[in-house]
TORPA-4810 file (N, C-alpha, C, O; in nm, 3 decimals):
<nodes>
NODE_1_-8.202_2.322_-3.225_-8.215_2.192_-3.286_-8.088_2.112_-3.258_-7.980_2.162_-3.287_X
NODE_2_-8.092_2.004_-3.208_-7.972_1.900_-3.185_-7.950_1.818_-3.319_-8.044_1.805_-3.398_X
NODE_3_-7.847_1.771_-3.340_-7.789_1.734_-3.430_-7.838_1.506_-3.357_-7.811_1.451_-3.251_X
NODE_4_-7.883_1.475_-3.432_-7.891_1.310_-3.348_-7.837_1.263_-3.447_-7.860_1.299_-3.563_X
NODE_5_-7.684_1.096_-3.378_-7.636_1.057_-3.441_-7.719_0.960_-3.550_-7.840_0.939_-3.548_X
NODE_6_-7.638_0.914_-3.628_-7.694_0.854_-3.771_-7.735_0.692_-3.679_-7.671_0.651_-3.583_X
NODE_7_-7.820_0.644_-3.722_-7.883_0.510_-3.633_-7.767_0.407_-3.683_-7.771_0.302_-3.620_X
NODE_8_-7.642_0.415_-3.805_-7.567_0.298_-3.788_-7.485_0.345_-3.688_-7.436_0.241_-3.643_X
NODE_9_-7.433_0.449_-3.616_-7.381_0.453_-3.486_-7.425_0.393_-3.335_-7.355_0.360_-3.238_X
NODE_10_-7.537_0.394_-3.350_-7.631_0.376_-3.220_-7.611_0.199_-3.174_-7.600_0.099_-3.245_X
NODE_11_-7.612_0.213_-3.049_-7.622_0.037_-3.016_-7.744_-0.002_-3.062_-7.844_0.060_-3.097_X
NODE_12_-7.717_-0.107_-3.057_-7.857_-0.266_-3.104_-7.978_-0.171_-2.957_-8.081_-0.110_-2.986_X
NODE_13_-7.935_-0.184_-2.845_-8.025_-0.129_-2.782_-8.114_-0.046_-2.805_-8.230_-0.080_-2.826_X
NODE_14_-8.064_0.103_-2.804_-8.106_0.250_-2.854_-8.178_0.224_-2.948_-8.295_0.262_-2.942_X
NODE_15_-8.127_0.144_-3.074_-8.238_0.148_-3.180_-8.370_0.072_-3.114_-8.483_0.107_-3.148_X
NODE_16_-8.351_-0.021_-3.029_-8.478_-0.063_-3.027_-8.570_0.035_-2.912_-8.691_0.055_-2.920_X
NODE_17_-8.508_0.072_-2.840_-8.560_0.179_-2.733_-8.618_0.281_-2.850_-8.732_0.325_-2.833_X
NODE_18_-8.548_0.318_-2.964_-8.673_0.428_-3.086_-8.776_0.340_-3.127_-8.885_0.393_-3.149_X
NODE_19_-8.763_0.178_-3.148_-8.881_0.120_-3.266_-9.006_0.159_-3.057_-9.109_0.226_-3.055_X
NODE_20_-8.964_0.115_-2.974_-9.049_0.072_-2.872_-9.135_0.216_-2.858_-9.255_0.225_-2.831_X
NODE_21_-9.013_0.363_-2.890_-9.146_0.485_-2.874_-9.207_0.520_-3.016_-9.264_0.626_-3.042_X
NODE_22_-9.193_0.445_-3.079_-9.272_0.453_-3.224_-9.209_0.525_-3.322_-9.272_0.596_-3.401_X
NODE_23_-9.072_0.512_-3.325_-8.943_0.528_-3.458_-8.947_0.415_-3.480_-8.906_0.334_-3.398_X
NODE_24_-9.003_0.376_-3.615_-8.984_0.186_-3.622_-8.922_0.213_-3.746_-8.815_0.156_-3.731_X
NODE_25_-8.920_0.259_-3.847_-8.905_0.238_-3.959_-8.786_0.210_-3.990_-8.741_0.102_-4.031_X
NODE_26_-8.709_0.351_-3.962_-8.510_0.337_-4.000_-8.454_0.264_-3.898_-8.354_0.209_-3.944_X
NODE_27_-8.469_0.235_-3.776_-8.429_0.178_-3.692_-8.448_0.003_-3.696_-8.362_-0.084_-3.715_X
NODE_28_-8.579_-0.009_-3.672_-8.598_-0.187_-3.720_-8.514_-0.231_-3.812_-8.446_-0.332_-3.794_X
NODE_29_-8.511_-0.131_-3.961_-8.444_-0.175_-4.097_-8.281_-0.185_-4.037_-8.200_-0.262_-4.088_X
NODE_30_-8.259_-0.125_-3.958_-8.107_-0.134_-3.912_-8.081_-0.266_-3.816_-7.975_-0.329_-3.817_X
NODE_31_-8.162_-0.289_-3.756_-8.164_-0.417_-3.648_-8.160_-0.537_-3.721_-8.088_-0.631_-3.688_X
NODE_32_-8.249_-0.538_-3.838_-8.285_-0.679_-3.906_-8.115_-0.681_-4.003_-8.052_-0.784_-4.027_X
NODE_33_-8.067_-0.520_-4.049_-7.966_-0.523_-4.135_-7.824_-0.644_-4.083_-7.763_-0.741_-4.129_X
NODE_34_-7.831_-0.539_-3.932_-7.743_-0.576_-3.829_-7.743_-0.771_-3.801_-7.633_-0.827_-3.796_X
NODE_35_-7.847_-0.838_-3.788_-7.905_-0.943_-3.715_-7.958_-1.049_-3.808_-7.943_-1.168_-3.780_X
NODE_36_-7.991_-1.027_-3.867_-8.122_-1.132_-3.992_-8.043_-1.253_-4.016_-8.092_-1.358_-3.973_X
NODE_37_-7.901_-1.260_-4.093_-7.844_-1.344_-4.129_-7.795_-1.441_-4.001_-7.794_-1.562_-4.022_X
NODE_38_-7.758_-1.395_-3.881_-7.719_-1.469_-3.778_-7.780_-1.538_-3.710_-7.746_-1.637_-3.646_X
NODE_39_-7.953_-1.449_-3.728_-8.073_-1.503_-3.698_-8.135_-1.634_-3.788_-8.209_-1.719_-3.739_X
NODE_40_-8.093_-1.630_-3.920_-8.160_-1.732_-4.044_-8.064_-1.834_-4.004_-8.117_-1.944_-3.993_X
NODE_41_-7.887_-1.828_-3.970_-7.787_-1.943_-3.958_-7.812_-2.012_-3.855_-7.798_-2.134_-3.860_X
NODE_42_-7.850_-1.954_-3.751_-7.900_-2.026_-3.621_-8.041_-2.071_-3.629_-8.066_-2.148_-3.537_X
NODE_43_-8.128_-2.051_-3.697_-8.271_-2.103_-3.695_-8.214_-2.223_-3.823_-8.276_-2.330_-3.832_X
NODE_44_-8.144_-2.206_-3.878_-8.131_-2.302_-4.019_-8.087_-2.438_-3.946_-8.140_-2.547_-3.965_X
NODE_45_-7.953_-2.405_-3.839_-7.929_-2.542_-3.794_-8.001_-2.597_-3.651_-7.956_-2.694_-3.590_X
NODE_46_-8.092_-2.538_-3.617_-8.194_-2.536_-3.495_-8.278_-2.635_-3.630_-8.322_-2.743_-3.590_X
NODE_47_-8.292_-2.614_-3.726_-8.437_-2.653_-3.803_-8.364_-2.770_-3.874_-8.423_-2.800_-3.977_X
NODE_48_-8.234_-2.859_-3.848_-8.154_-2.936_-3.942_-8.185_-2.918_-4.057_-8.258_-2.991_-4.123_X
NODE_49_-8.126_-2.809_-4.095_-8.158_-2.770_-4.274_-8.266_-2.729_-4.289_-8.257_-2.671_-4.397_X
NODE_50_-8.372_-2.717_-4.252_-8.501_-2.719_-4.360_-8.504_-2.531_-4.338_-8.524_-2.458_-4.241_X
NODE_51_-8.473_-2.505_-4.489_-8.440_-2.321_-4.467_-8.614_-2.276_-4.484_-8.642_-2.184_-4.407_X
NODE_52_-8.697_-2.310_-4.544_-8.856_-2.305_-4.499_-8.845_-2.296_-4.349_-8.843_-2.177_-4.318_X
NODE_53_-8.838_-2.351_-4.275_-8.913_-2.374_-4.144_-8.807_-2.264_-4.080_-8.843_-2.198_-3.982_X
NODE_54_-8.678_-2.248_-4.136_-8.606_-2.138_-4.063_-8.642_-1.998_-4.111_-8.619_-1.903_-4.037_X
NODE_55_-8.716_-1.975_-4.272_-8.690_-1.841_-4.290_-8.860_-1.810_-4.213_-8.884_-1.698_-4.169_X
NODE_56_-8.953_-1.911_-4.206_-9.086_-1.880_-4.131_-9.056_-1.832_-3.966_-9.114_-1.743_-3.903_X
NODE_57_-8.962_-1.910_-3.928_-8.934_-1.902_-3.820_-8.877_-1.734_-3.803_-8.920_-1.661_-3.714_X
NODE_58_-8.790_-1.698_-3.887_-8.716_-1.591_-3.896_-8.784_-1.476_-3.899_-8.760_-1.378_-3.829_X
NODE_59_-8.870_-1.487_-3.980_-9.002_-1.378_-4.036_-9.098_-1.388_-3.886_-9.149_-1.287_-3.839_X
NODE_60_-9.107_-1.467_-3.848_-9.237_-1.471_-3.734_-9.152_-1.387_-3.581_-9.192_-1.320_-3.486_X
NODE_61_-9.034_-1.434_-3.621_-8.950_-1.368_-3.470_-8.955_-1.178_-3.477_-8.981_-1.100_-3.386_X
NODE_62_-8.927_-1.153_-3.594_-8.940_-1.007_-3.659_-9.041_-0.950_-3.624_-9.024_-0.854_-3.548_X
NODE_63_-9.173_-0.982_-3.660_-9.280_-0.964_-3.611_-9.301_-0.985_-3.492_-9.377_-0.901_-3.444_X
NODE_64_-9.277_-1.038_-3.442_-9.285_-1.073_-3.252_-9.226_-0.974_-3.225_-9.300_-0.876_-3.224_X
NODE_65_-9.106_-0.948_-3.198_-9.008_-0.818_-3.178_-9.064_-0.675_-3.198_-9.058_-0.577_-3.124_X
NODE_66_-9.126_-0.693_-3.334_-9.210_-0.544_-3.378_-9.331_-0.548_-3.262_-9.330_-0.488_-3.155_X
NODE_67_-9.420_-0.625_-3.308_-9.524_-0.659_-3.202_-9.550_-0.594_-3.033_-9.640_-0.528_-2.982_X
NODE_68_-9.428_-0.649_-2.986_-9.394_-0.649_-2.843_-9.295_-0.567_-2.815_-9.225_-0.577_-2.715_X
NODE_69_-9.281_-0.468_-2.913_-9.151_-0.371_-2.864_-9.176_-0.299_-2.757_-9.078_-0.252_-2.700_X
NODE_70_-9.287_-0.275_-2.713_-9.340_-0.196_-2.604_-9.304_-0.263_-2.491_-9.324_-0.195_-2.390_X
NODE_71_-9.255_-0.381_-2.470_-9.217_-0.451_-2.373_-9.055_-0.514_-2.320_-9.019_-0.596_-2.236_X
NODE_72_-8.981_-0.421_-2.425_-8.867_-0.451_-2.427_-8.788_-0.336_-2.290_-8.797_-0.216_-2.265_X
NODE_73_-8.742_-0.409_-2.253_-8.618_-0.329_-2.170_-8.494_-0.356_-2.120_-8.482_-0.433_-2.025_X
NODE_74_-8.360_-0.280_-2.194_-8.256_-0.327_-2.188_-8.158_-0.403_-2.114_-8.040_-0.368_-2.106_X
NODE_75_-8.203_-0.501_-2.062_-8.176_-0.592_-1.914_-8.097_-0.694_-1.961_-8.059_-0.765_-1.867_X
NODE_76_-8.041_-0.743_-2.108_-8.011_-0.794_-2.160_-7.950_-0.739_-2.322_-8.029_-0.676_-2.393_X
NODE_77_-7.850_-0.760_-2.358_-7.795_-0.698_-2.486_-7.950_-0.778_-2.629_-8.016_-0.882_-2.636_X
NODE_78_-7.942_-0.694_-2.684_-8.073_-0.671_-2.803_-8.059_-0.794_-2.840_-8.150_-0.868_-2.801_X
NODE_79_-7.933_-0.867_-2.934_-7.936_-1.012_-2.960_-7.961_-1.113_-2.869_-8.009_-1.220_-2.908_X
NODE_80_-7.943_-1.099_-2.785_-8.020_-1.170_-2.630_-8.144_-1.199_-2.641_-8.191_-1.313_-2.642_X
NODE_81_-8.203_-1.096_-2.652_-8.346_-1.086_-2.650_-8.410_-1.123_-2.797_-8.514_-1.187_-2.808_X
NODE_82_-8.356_-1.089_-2.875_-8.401_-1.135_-2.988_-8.401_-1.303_-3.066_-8.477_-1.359_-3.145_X
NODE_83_-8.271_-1.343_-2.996_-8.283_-1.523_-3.013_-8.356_-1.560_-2.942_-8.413_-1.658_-2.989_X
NODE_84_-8.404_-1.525_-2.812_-8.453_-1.589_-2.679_-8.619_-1.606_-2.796_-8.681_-1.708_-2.825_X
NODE_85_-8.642_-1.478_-2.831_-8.767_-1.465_-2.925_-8.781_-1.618_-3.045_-8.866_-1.702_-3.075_X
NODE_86_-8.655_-1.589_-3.077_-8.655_-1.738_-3.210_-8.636_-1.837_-3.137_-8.665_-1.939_-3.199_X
NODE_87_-8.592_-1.862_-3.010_-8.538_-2.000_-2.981_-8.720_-2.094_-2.930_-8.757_-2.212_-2.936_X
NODE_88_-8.803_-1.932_-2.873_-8.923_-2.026_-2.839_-8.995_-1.985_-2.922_-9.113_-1.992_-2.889_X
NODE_89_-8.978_-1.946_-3.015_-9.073_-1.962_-3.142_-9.076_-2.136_-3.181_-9.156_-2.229_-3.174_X
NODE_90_-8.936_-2.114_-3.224_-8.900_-2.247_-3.249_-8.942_-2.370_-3.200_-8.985_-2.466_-3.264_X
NODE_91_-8.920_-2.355_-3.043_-8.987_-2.469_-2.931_-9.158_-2.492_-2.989_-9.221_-2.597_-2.993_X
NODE_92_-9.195_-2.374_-3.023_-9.334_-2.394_-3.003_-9.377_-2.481_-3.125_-9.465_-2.567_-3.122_X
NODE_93_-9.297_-2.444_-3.243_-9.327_-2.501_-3.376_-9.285_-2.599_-3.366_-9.339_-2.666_-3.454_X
NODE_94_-9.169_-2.703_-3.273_-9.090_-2.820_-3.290_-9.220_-2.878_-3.185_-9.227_-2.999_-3.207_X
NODE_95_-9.312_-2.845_-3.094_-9.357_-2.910_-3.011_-9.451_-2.968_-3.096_-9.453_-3.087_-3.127_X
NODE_96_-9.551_-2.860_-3.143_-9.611_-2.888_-3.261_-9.658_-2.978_-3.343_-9.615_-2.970_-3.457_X
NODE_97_-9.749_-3.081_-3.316_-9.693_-3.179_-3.431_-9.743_-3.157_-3.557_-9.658_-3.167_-3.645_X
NODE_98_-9.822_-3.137_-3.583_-9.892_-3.104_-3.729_-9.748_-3.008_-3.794_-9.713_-3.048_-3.905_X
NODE_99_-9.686_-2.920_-3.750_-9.571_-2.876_-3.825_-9.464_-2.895_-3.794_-9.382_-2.805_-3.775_X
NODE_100_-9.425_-3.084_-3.775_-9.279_-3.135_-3.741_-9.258_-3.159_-3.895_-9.352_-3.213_-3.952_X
NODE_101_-9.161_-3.131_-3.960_-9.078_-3.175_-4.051_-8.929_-3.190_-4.047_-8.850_-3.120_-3.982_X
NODE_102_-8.892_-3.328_-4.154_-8.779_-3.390_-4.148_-8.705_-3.329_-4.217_-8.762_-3.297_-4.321_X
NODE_103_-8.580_-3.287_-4.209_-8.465_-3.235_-4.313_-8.453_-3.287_-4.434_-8.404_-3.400_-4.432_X
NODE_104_-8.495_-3.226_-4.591_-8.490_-3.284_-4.666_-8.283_-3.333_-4.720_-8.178_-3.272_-4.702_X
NODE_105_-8.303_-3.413_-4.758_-8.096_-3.417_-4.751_-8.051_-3.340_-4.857_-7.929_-3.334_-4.870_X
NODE_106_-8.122_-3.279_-4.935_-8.079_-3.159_-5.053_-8.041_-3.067_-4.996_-7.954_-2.999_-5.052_X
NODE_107_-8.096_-3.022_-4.846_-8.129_-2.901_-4.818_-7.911_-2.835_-4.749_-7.870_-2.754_-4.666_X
NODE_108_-7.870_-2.895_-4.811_-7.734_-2.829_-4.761_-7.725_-2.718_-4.857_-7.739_-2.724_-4.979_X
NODE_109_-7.693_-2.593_-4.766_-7.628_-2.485_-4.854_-7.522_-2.491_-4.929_-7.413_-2.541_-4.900_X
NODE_110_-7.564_-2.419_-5.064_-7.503_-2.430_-5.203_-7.390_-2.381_-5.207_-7.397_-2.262_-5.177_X
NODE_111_-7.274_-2.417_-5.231_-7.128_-2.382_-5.192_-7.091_-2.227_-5.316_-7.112_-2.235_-5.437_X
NODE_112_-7.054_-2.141_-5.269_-7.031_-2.024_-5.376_-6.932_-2.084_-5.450_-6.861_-2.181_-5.423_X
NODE_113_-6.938_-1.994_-5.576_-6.806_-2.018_-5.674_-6.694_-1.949_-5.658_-6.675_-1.827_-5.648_X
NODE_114_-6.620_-2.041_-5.656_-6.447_-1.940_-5.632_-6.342_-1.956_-5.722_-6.253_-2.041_-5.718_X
NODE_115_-6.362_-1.858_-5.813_-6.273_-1.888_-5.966_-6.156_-1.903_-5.940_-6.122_-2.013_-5.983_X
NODE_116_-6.064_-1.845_-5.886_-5.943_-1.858_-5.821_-5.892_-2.027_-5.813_-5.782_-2.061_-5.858_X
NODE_117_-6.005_-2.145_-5.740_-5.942_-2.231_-5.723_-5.972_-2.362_-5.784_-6.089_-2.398_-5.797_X
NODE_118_-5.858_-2.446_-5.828_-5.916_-2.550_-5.919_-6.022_-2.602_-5.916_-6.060_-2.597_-5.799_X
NODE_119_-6.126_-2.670_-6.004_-6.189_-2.743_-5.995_-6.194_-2.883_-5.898_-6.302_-2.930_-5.861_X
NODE_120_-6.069_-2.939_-5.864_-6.017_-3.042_-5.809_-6.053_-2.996_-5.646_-6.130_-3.061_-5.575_X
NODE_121_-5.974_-2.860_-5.596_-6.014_-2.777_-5.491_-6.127_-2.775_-5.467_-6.159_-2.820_-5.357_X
NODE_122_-6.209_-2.734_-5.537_-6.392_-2.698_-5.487_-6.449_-2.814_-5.502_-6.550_-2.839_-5.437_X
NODE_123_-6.405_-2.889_-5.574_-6.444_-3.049_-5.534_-6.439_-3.090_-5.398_-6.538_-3.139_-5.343_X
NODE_124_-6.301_-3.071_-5.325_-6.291_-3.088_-5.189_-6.285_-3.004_-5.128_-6.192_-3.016_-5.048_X
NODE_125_-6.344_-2.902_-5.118_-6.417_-2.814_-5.031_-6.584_-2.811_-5.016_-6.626_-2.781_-4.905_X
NODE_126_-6.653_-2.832_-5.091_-6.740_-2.913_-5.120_-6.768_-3.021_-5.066_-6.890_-3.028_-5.053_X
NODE_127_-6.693_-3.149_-5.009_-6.678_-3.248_-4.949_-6.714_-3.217_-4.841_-6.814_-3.233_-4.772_X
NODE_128_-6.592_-3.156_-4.830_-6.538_-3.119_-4.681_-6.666_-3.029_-4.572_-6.704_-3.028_-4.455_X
NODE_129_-6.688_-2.976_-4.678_-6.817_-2.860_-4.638_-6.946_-2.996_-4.591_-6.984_-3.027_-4.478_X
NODE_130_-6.980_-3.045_-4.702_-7.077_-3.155_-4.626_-7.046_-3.255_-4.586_-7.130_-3.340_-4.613_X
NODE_131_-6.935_-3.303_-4.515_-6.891_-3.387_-4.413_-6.917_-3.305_-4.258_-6.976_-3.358_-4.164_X
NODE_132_-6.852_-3.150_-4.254_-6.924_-3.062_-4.162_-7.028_-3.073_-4.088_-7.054_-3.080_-3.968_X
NODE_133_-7.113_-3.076_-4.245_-7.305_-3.001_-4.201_-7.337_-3.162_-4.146_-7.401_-3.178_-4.042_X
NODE_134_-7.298_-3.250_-4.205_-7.346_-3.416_-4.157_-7.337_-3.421_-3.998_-7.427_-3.432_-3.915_X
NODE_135_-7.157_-3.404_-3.981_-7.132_-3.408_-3.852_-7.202_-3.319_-3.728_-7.215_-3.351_-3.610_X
NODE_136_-7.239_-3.203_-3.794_-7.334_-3.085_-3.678_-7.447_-3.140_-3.707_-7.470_-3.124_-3.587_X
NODE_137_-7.546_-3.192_-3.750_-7.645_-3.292_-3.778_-7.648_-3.355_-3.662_-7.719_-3.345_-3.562_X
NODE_138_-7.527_-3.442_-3.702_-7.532_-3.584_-3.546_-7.540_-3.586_-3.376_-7.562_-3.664_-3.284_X
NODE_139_-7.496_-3.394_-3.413_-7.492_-3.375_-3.233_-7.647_-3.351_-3.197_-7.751_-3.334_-3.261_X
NODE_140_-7.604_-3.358_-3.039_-7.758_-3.370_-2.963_-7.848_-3.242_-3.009_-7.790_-3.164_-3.085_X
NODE_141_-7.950_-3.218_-2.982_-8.018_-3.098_-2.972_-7.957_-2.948_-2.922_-7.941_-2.834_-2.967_X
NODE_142_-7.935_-3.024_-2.801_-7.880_-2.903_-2.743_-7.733_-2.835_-2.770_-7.715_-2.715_-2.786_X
NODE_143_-7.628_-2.938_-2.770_-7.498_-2.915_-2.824_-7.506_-2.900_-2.954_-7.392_-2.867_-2.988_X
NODE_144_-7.580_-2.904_-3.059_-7.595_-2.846_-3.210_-7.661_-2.655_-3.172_-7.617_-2.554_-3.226_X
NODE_145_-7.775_-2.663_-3.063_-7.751_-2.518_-3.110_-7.675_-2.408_-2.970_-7.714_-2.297_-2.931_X
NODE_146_-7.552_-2.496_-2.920_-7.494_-2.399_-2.866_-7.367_-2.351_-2.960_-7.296_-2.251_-2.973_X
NODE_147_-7.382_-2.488_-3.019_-7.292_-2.448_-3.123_-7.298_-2.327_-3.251_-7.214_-2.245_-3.289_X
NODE_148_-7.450_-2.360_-3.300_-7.476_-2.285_-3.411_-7.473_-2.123_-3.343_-7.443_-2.025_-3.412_X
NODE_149_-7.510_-2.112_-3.192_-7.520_-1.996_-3.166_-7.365_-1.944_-3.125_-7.342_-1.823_-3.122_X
NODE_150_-7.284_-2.018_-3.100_-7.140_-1.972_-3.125_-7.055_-1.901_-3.233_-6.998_-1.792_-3.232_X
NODE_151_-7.066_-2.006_-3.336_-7.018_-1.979_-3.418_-7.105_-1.911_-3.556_-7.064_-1.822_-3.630_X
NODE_152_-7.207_-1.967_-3.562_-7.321_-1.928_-3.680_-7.382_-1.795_-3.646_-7.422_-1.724_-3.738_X
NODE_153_-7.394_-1.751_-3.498_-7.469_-1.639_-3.487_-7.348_-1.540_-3.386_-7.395_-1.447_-3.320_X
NODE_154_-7.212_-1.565_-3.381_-7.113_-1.478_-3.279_-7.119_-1.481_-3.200_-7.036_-1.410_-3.142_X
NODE_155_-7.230_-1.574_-3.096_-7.238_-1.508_-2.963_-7.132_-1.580_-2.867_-7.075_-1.688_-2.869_X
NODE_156_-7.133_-1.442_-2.761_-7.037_-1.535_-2.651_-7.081_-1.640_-2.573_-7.177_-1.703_-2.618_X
NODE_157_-7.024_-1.682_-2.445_-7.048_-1.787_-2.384_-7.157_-1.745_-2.299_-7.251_-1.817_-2.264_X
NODE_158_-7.138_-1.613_-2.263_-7.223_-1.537_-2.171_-7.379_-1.562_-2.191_-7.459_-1.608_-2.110_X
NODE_159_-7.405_-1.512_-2.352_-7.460_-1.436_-2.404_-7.538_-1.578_-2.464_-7.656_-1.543_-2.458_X
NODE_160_-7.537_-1.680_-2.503_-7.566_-1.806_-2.517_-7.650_-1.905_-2.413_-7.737_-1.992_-2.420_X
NODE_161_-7.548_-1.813_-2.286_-7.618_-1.891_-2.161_-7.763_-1.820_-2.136_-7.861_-1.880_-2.091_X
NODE_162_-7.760_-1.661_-2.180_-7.877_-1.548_-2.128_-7.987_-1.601_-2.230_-8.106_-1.584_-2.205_X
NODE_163_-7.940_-1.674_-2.359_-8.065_-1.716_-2.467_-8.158_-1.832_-2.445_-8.275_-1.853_-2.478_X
NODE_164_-8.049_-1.912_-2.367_-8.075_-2.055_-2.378_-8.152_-2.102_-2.245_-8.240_-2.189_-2.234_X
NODE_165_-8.106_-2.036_-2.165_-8.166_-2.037_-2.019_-8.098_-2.111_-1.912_-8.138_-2.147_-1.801_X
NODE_166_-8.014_-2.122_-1.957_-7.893_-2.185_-1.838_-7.741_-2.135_-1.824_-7.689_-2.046_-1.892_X
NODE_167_-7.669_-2.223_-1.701_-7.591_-2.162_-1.655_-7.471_-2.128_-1.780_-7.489_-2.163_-1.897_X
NODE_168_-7.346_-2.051_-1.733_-7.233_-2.053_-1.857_-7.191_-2.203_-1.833_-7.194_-2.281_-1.928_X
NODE_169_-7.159_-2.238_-1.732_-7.046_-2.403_-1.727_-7.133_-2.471_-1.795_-7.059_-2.557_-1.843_X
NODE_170_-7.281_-2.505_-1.849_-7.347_-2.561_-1.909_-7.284_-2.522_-2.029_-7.204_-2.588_-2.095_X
NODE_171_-7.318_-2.432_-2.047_-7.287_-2.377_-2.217_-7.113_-2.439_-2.276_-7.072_-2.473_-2.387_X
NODE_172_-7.050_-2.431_-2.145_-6.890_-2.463_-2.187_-6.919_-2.649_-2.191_-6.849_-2.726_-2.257_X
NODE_173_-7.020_-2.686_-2.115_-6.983_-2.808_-2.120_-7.004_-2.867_-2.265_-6.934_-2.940_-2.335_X
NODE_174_-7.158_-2.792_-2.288_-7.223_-2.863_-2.439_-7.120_-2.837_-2.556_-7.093_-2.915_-2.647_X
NODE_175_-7.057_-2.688_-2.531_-6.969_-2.701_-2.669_-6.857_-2.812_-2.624_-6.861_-2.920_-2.683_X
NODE_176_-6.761_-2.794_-2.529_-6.627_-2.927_-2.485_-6.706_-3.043_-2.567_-6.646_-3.080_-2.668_X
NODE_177_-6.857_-3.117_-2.536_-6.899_-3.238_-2.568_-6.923_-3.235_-2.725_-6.931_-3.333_-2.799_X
NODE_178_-6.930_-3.124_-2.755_-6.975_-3.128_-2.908_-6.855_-3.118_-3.018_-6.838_-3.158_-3.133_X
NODE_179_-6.781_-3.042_-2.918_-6.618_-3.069_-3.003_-6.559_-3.185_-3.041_-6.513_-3.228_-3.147_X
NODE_180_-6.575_-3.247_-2.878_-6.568_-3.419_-2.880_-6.576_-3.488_-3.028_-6.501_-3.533_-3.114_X
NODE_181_-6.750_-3.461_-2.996_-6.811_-3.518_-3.105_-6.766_-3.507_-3.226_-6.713_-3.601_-3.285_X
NODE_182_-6.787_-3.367_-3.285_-6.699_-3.329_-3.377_-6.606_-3.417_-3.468_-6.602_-3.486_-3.570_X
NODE_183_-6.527_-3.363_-3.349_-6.370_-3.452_-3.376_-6.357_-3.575_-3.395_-6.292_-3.622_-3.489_X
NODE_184_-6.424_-3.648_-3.301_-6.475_-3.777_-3.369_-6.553_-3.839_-3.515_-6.524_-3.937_-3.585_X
NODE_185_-6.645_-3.753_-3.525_-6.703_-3.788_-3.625_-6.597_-3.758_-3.774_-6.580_-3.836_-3.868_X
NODE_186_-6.536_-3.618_-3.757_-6.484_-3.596_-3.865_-6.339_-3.688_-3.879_-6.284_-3.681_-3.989_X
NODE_187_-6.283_-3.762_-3.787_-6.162_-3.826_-3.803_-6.221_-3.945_-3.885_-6.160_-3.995_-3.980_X
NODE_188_-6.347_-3.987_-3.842_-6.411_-4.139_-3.877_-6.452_-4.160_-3.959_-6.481_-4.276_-3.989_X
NODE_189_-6.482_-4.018_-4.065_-6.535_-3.992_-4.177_-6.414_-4.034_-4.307_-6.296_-4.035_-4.271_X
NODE_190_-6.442_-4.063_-4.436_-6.305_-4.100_-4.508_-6.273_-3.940_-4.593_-6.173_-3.926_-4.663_X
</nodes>
């Protein structure tokens, strides 16, 4: 009898190479453990806020993944393959028209409490926080989610370009232009 390591050792890969020969159970639960949240932050600002259309989106990519695991092969790192899954989910639901919806302006995430710092503080962090989400709002389509997939979901430049379907100097250009932006918007802001 061999001793097999514990599945939080195993790469993102391996686990899915077990859900694809029909180990789905502990392994999936480790992928979604691993992934879900990076997956909901990047569908959240792909969806300008509306966390409905991101957690449907989120839930439907899961299932796709389960679905089609039989078709997976490691040619690409697992998060690769797994945004590429949400990014045309997404396309398909944004093409969509019967299920286009507008960002409701409530829909900014609820700032945690941090006892530690004055009231005066979380006042302007708070601000500051939705002067942010406004400004990633204003960028284009595309430079909002190379961004969100930068920073909201970790990925590299590489690894952004393998989701999105284009080259890396693309990917460097949209973030350079979105920094731009950024920076602009947030200097112009009071």
């Amino acid at each position: 009898m061999t001793d097999t390591p514990p599945l939080a050792t195993l790469p993102d890969e391996d686990l899915m190479l077990l859900v694809a020969r029909g180990i789905v159970r502990e392994p999936a639960a480790e992928l979604f453990n691993r992934h879900n949240r990076a997956l909901f932050n990047y569908l959240a600002w792909l969806a300008q806020g509306n966390l409905g259309e991101a957690e449907d989106i989120a839930q439907s990519t899961w299932i796709r993944v389960l679905s089609r695991c039989g078709d997976y092969t490691p040619t690409a790192a697992f998060r690769t393959f797994l945004f590429q899954i949400a990014r045309n989910l997404w396309l398909d639901a944004r093409g969509s028209a019967w299920q286009r919806h507008s960002a409701p302006e409530d829909a900014a995430p609820e700032a945690s409490d941090d006892g530690d710092l004055s009231p005066d503080t979380v006042l302007a962090l708070q601000q500051d926080s939705q002067r942010v989400h406004t400004a990633l709002l204003t960028l284009p389509a595309q430079q909002r989610e190379a961004v969100a997939l930068r920073f909201f979901a970790d990925m590299s430049v590489d690894d952004i370009a393998a989701t999105v379907g284009v080259g890396f100097e693309t990917i460097k250009s949209r973030l350079r232009y979105a920094f731009r932006h950024l920076r602009t918007e947030l200097e112009r802001a009071p």
